[in-house]
C-alpha positions, 0 to 999 in steps of 0.5 A: 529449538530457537536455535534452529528457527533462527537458521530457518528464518535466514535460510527462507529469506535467503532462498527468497533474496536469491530468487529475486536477483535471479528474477531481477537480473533475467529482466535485466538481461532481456532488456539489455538484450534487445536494446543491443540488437535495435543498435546493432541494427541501426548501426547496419543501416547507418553503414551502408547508407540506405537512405530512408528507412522505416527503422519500424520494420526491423526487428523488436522496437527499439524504444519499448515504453517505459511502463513495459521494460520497468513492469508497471500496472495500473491499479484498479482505484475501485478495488480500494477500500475509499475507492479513490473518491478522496484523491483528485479525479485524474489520479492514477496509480501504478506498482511494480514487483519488488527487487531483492534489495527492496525485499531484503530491507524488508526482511529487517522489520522488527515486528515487535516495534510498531514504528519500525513496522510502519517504515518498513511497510511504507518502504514498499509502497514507497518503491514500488508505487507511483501516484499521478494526477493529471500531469503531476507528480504525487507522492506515496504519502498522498495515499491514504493509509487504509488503502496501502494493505490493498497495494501491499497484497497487490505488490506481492502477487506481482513479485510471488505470481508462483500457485505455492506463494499463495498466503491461505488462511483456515476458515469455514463456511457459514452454513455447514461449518466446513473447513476451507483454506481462503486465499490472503488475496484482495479479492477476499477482503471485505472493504468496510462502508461509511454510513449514509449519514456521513456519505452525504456530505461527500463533496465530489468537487472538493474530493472530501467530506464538508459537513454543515454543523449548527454549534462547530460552523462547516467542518471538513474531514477525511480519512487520513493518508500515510503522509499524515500519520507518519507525522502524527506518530512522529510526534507521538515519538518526540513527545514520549522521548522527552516524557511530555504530555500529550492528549490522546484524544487529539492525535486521534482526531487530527489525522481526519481534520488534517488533509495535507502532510505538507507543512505538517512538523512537530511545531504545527502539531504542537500549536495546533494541540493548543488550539484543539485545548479551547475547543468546547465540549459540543465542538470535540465530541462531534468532531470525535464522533464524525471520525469515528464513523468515517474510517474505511479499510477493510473488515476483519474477515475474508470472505469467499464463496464455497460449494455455493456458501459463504465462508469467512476467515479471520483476517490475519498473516500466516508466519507473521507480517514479514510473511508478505515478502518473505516466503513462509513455506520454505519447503515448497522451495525445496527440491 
């Protein structure tokens, strides 16, 4: 038996890396396609020496911008769970479907290992995000961990637009109890919200929360990026390879006090765990606390609206988190 769940596996993910390369070489082909007529034409031209011409009347355009040939959409920041409030004001961010490489990558998560799921996933947004604010260039560690599920769900219909890809869950109204699919889709997901009392700190100028304390001073948090934990879970590695101890309770607070990843390494956690050590007991406990209420995500329900009700599904991935790229339903793919 596990044999031949083995071979479906391989053969579902083949079938999937087989229709993203003909996927991505049909791109390919239509774009190589029309750059060779736009210089054939030019080509024409030059030859028979027409003098001016508005090279905008002939044919297709020959420089296509580079968002259209490469496929990128512009996401909308308030479908975020932190509504883009924490990154700086001009910040925009762009996906792309993923290729077949990048799927096949993918393909070789280790659900069982919680670190190798981490890069796998952080794998697609990597290559199939782009940040900018203003002018500049950001990383995709500059997005904030809580807001990567909603670029994943995103990436994917881009790359599965197909009705038979969809990811549905078994759920029930709330009412009558009756049972309907809900779709895995970001318009289902139900983002959760910070309370009032730590929402009025939120420093528009500063994009991050500046929390005025009479026993800890002026203290600034914010829910943490994807840069920040991989160092944070970098450090959790080194620490339990080499059998040392560590304090829990700082790695749980330190990815809100820490804003950048920049300059972020192992040695800098370290010190800045000896430095957490002289905190007193009124500066830890408050500190805890603000972080604890400060989380963004999403909750652990969808949430839809059927024959006039609400109906709620618990939030989970059919087939397991690989099934965010690898097609579960492999005899939807059959003919």
């Amino acid at each position: 038996m596990s044999d031949e769940l083995n071979k479906m596996d391989k053969e579902r993910e083949a079938a999937a890396a087989r229709a993203l390369e003909a996927k991505d070489n049909a791109n390919t082909k239509d774009t190589s396609d029309s750059t060779d007529k736009a210089d054939a034409m030019t080509a024409a031209v030059d030859k028979s020496g027409l003098g001016r011409v508005n090279m905008d009347n002939f044919g297709p355009e020959i420089a296509r911008p580079t968002d259209e040939v490469l496929g990128w959409h512009v996401l909308d920041l308030e479908e975020l769970p932190s509504q883009g409030k924490f990154y700086p004001a001009d910040t925009v961010i762009k996906i792309r479907s993923a290729k077949a490489a990048e799927i096949r990558h993918f393909s070789t998560m280790d659900e069982n290992n919680y670190i190798d799921m981490e890069d796998k996933l952080n794998s697609i947004v990597e290559s199939c995000a782009q940040m900018m604010a203003g002018k500049s260039t950001m990383s995709y560690k500059d997005i904030l961990e809580e807001d990567r599920i909603i670029l994943l769900l995103s990436i994917r219909d881009l790359t599965f637009p197909e009705p038979e890809n969809k990811l549905m869950l078994k759920g029930k109204t709330e009412k009558t109890k009756k049972a309907v699919d809900i779709e895995l889709s970001v318009r289902n997901l139900v983002a959760s919200i910070i309370d009032e009392e730590i929402e009025r700190y939120y420093s528009d100028k500063e994009r991050t929360y500046v929390i005025k304390t009479r026993s800890a001073g002026t203290i600034r948090m914010k829910p943490p990026t994807i840069g920040v934990m991989q160092e944070v879970t970098a450090y959790l590695k080194d620490r339990q390879e080499k059998d040392q101890d560590f304090d829990r309770a700082f790695l749980q607070v330190l990815p809100y006090m820490q804003a950048d990843w920049r300059g972020l390494n192992l040695n800098k956690i370290f010190q800045m765990e000896m430095e957490y050590k002289g905190w007193d007991e009124k500066k830890f406990m408050l500190v805890y606390r603000l972080a604890e209420r400060m989380k963004i995500g999403v909750q652990t329900e969808l949430e839809t609206t059927f024959d006039g009700e609400t109906a709620k599904a618990p939030l989970d991935f059919p087939g397991g988190i690989k099934s965010l790229f690898i097609i579960s339903d492999l005899a939807g793919e059959l003919l």
